[in-house]
N, C-alpha and C positions, 0 to 999 in steps of 0.2 A: 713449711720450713721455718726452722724461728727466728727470729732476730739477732741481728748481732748487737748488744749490749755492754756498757761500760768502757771504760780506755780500751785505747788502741794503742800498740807501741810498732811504729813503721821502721825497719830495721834496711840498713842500706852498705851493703861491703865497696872497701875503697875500690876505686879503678887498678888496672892491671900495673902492674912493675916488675921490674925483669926478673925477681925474684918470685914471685909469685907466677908467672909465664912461665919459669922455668921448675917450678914445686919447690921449691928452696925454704925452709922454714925462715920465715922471717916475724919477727917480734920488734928488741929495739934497737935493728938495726934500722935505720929511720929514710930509707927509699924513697924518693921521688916517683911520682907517677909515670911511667912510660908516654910514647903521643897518641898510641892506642888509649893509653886508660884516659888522658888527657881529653879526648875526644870522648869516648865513651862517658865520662863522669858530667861534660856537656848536656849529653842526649837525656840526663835524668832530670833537666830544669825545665821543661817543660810538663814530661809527665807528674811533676810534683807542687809545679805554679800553681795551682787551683786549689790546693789542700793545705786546711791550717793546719798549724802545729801552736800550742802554746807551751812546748816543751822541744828545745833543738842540741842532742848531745854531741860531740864526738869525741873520739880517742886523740891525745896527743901528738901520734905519728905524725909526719906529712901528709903523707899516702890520703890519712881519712882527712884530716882540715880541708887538703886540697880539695878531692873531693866533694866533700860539704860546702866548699868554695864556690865552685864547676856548677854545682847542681841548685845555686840559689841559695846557699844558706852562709853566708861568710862570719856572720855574726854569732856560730854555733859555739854554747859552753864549752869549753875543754873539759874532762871528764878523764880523769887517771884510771879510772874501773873500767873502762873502755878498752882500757890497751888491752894487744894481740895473748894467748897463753907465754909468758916465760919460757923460752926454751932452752935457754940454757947451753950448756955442751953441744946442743943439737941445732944451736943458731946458723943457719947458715947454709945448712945441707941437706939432701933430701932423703926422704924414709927410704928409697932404695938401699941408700949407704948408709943410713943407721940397721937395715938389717942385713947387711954385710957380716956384722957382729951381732946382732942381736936378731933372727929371721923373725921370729914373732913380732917383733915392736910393733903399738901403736900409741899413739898419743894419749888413745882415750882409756888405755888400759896398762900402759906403763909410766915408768919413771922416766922423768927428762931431769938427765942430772943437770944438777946447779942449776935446773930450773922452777918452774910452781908443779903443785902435782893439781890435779882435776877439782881438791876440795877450796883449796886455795882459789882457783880460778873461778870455781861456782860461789863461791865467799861474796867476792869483790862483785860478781854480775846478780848477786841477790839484792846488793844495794843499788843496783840501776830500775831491776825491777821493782824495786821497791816505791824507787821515785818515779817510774811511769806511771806506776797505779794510783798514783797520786793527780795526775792531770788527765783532761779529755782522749788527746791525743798529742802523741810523743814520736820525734824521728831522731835515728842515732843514727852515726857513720863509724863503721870500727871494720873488722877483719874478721877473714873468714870463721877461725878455730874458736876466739869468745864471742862470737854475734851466733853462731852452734851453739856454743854453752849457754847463752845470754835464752836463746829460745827454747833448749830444754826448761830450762829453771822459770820461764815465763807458763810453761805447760805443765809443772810441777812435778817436771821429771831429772834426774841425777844428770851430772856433768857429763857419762859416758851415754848418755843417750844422745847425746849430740852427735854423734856417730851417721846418726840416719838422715842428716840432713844436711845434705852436698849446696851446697853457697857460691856461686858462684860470682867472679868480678864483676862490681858495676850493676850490682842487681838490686830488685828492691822487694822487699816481706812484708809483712804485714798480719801482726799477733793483735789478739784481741779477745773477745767473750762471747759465748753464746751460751745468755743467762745468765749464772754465776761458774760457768764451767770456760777456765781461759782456752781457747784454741789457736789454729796453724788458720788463717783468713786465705793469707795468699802466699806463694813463697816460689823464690827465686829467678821472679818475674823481669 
């Protein structure tokens, strides 16, 4: 088997909130962690104590500072390329009832009016990847839909391929290199 070589970028979605518990698109609308996520965002300072980082991002929300808080990192950059996809029109509500009117809708293949579209959002996570490949190793705290975009475009794949990789709260990934080919290390552990 070969080695795994070069940065590593450690990716971490914020704890649960009632919005997100309940599938709610949420972006900036700026949630609180639930006592579930509260808890759960704890449980990740331990498996993460051990491991350096000489690069610690997160998204501005609450949700992920908190977070990044919880788990040992309070001192994490703020990083605006972090934040959630724009949603727009679609702030607030769940893909059930955006295909009420629209059955097809998907995030990763339609419009979210008055929000970013997929190139936009792969735009803004090109320059995060840009700056992890710059350090050893890197951990970010952000949400679920751009920390998906974030690891397509770390793999050198389009915004919609982030499609294939379900994220769940309070979890933690782990992108990386084997050789000069970047891979999927660990994910949604």
């Amino acid at each position: 088997m070969a080695s795994v070589s070069g940065p590593e970028l450690w990716v971490v979605r914020h704890g649960e909130t009632e919005w997100s518990r309940d599938g709610r698109h949420t972006s900036v609308t700026d949630l609180p962690l639930t006592e579930k996520g509260e808890a759960a965002a704890r449980e990740l300072a331990p498996r993460l104590a051990d491991v350096a980082f000489d690069l610690v991002l997160t998204s501005p929300r609450q949700r992920a500072r908190r977070t990044a808080e919880l788990a040992g990192f309070a001192g994490a950059e703020v990083d605006d390329d972090l934040a959630e996809w724009a949603y727009g029109d679609y702030e607030g509500i769940t893909t059930e009832q955006i295909r009420e009117t629209d059955p097809t809708w998907s995030v990763w293949t339609h419009p979210t009016p008055g929000g970013e579209t997929a190139a936009e959002v792969a735009r803004r996570l090109d320059r995060v990847v840009a700056r992890a490949r710059e350090h050893e190793r890197t951990i970010v705290f952000a949400h679920g839909h751009s920390l998906r975009v974030l690891t397509a475009r770390w793999l050198q794949q389009t915004a919609a391929e982030g499609r294939f990789f379900r994220l769940d709260t309070s979890t933690v990934s782990v992108l990386a290199f084997e050789r000069e080919t970047p891979v999927l290390l660990r994910w949604n552990s």
